[in-house]
KOLNU-927773 format. One line per 8 residues: number of its first residue (from 1); for each residue x, y, z of N, C-alpha, C. Coordinates in Angstrom, 3 decimals. Example, Ala and Ser with C-alpha at 12.3 -4.5 7.8 and 13.67 -1.06 7.14 Angstrom:
1	13.190:-5.690:7.800:12.300:-4.500:7.800:13.200:-3.300:7.800 ~ 12.850:-2.250:7.080:13.670:-1.060:7.140:12.900:0.030:7.870
***
This chain:
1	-20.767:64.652:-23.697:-21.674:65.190:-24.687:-22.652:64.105:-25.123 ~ -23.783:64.623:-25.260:-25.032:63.659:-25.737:-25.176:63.733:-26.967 ~ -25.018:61.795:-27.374:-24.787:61.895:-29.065:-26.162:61.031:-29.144 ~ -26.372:60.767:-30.668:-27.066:59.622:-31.020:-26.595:58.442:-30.971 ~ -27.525:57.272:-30.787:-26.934:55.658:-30.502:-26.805:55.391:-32.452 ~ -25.676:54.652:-32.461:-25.162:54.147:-33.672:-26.616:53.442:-34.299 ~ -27.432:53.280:-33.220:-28.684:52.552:-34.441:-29.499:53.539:-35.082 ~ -29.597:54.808:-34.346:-30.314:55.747:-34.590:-29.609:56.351:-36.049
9	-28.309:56.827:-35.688:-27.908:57.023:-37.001:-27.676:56.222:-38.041 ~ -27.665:54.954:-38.200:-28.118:53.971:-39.199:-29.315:54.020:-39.989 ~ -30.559:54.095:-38.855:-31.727:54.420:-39.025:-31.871:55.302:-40.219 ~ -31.641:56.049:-39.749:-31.536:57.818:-40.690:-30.784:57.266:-41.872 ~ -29.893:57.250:-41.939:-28.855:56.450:-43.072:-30.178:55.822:-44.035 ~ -30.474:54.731:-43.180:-31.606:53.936:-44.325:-32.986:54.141:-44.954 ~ -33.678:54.868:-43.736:-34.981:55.615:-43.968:-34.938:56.149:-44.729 ~ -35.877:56.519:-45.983:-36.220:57.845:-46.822:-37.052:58.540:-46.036
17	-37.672:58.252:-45.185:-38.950:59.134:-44.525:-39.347:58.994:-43.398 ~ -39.027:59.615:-42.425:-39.223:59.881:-40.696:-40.654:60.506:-40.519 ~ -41.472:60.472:-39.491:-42.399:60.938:-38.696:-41.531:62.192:-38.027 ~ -42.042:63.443:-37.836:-41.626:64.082:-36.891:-43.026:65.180:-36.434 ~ -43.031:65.074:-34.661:-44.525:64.915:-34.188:-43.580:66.348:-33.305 ~ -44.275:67.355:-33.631:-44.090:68.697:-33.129:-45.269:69.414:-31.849 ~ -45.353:70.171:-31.223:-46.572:70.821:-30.895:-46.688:71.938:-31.256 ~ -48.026:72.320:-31.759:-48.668:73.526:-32.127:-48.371:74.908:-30.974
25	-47.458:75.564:-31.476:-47.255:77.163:-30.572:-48.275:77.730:-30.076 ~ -49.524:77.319:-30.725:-51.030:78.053:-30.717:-51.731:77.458:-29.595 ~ -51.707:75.975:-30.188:-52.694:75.154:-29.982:-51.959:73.992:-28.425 ~ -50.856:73.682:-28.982:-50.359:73.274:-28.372:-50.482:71.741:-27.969 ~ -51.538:71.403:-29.223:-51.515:69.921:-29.822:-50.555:69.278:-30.768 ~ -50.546:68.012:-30.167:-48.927:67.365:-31.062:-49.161:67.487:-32.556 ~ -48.500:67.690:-33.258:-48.956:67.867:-35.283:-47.757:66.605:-35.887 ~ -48.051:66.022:-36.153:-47.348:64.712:-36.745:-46.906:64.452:-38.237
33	-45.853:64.972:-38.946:-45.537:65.381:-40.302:-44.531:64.149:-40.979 ~ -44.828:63.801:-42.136:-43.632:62.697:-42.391:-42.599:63.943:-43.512 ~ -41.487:63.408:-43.024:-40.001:64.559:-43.928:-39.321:63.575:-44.154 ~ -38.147:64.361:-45.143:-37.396:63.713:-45.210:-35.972:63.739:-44.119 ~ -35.001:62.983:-43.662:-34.275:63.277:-43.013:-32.582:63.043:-43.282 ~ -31.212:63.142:-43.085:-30.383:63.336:-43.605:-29.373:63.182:-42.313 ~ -27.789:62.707:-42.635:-27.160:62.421:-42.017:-25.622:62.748:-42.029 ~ -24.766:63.085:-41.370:-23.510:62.189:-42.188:-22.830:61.707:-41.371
41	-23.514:60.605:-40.900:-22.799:59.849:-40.069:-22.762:60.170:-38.383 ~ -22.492:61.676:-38.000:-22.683:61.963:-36.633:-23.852:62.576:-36.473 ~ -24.269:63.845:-37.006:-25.215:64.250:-37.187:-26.622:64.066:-37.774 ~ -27.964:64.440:-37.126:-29.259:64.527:-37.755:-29.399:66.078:-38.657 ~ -29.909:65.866:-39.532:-30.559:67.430:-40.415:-31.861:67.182:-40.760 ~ -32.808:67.816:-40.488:-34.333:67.816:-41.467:-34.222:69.641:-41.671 ~ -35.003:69.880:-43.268:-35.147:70.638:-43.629:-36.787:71.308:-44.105 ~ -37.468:72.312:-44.415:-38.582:72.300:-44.897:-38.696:73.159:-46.445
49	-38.681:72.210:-47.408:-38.154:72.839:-48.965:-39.540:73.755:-48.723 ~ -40.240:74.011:-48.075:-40.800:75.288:-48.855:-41.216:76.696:-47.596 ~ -39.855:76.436:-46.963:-39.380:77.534:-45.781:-40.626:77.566:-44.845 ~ -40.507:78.402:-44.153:-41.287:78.798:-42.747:-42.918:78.785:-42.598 ~ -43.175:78.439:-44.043:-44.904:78.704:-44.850:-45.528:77.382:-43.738 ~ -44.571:76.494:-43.567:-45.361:75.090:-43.019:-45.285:75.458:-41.659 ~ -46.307:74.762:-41.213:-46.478:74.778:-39.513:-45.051:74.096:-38.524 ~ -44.613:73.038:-39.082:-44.101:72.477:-38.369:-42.286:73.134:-37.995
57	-42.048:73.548:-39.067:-40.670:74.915:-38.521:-41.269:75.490:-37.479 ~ -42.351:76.442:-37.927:-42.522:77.019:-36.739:-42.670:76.904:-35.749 ~ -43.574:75.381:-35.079:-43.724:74.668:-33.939:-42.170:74.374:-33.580 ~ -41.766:73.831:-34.597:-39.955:73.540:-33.784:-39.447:74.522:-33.183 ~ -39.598:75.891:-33.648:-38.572:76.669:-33.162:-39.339:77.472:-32.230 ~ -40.584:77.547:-32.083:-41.516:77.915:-30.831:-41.350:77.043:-29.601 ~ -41.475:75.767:-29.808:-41.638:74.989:-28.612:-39.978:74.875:-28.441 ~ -38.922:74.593:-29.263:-37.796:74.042:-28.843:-37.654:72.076:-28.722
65	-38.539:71.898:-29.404:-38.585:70.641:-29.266:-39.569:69.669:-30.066 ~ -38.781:68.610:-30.530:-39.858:67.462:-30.981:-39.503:66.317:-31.372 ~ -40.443:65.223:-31.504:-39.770:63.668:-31.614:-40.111:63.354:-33.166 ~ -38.877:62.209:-33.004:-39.104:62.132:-34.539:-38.950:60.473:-34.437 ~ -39.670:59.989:-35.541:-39.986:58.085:-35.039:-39.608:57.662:-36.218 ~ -38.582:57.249:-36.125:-37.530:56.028:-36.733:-38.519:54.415:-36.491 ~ -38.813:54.456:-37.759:-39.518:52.558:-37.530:-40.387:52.820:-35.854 ~ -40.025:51.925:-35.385:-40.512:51.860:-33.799:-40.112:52.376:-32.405
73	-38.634:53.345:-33.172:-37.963:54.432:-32.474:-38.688:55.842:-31.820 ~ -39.097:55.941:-31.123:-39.028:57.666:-30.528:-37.887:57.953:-29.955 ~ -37.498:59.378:-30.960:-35.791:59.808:-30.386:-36.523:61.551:-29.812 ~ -36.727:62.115:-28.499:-36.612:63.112:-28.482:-35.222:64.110:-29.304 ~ -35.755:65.299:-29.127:-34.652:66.362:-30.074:-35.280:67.485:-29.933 ~ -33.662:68.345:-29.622:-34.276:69.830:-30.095:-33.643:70.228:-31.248 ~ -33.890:71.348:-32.009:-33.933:72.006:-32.937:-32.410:73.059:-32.567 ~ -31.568:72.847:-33.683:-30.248:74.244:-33.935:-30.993:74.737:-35.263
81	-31.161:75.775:-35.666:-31.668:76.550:-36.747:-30.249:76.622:-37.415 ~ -29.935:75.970:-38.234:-28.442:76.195:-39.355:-28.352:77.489:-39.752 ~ -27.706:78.677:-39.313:-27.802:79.990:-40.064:-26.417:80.506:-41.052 ~ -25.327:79.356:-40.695:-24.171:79.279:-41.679:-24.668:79.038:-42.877 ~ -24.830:79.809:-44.038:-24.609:79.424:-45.476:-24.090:78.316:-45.903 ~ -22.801:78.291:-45.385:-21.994:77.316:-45.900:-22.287:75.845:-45.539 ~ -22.267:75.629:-44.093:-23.350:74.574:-43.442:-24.520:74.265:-44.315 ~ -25.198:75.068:-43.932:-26.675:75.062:-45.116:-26.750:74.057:-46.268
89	-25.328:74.587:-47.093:-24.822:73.987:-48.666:-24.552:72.741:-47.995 ~ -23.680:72.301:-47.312:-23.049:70.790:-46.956:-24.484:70.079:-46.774 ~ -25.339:70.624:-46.219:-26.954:69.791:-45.581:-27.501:69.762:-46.558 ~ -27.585:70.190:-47.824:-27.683:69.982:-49.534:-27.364:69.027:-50.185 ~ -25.838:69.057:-49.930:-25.196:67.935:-50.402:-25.111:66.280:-50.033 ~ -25.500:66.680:-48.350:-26.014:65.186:-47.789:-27.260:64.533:-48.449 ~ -28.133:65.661:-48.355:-29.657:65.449:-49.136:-29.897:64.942:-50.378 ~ -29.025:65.655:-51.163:-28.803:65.738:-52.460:-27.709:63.347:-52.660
97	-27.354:63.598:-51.869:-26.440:62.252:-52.112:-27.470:60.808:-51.908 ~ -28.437:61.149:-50.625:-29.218:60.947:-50.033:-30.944:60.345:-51.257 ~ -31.456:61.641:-51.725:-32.371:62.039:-52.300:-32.571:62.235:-53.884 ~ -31.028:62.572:-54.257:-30.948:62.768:-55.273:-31.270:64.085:-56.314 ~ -31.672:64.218:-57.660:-31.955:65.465:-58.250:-33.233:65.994:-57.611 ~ -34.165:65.674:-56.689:-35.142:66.433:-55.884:-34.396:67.181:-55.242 ~ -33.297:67.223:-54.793:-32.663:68.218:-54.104:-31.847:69.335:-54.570 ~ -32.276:70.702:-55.114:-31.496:71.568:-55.645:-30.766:72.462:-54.900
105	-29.565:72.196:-55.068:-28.711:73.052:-53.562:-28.321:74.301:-54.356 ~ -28.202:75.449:-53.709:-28.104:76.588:-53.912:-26.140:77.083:-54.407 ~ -26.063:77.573:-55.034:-24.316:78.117:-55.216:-23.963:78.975:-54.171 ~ -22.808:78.942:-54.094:-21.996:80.193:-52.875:-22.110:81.240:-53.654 ~ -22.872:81.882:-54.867:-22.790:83.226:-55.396:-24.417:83.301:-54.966 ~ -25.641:82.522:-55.071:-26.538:82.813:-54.953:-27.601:82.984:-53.739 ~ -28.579:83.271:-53.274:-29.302:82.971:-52.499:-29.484:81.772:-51.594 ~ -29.313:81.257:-50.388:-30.258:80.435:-50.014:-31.431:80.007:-50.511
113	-31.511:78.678:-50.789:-33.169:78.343:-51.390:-33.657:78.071:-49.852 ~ -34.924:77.880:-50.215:-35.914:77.810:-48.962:-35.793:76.603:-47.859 ~ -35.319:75.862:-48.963:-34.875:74.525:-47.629:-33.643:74.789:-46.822 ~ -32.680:75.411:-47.497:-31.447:75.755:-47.056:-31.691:76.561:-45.963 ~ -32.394:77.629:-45.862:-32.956:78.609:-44.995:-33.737:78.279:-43.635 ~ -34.236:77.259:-43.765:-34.939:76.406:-42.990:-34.648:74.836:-42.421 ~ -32.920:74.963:-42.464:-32.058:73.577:-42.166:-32.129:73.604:-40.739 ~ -32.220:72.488:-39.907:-32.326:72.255:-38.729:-31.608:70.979:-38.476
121	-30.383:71.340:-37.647:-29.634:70.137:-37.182:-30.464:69.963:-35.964 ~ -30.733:68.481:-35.489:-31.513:67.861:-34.531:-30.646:67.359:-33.522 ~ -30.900:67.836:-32.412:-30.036:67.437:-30.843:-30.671:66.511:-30.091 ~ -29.922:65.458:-29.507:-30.604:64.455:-28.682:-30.811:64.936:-27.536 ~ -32.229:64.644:-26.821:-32.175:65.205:-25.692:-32.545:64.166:-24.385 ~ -32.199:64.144:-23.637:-31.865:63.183:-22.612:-33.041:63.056:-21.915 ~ -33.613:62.312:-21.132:-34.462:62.197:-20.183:-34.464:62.280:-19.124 ~ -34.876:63.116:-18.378:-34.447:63.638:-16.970:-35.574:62.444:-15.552
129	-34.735:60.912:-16.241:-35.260:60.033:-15.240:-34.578:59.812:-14.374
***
């Protein structure tokens, strides 16, 4: 199984703010967005707090793919769309540990908020050299 290199997830660990360079579904020009990004240890998460309204969800989950630049890192990745609730909440709580009171995570009685809805665990993807 294809994981991330221990620097990559460090990276993430320390960064408040990643580059992540998508292509346009339309256009099909690269779109280059700074987010925030989230970890716990094995896993990548980026989210978009104000749901599907931004271009760059949608380019992720159109193309299936995009890089995201750690310092002087390019890590290709594709996109899992988080559709577990419960998942969702844990990618809150990383954020939230992470980020702090900017991050309002949703209750198991209420709604998904918009970031929750729009959680994307990030897959490494290999290079077919």
């Amino acid at each position: 199984m294809n994981e991330f290199s221990p620097d990559v997830l460090q990276a993430v660990a320390r960064d408040r703010e990643v580059q992540l360079t998508t292509h346009g579904r339309k256009t099909g020009k690269p779109r280059r967005v700074t987010i925030w990004i989230g970890t716990d240890g094995k896993r990548l998460y980026i989210r978009s707090g104000q749901g599907m309204r931004r271009h760059w969800p949608q380019n992720l989950l159109a193309k299936g793919a995009g890089v995201v630049r750690l310092g002087k890192t390019e890590v290709k990745v594709k996109p899992r769309l988080v559709t577990d609730p419960a998942e969702a909440r844990e990618v809150s709580a990383i954020y939230r540990r992470k980020y702090g009171q900017f991050v309002l995570p949703s209750k198991p009685d209420e709604p998904l908020t918009l970031g929750e809805q729009t959680t994307f665990e990030l897959l490494p993807v290999e290079d077919a050299t």
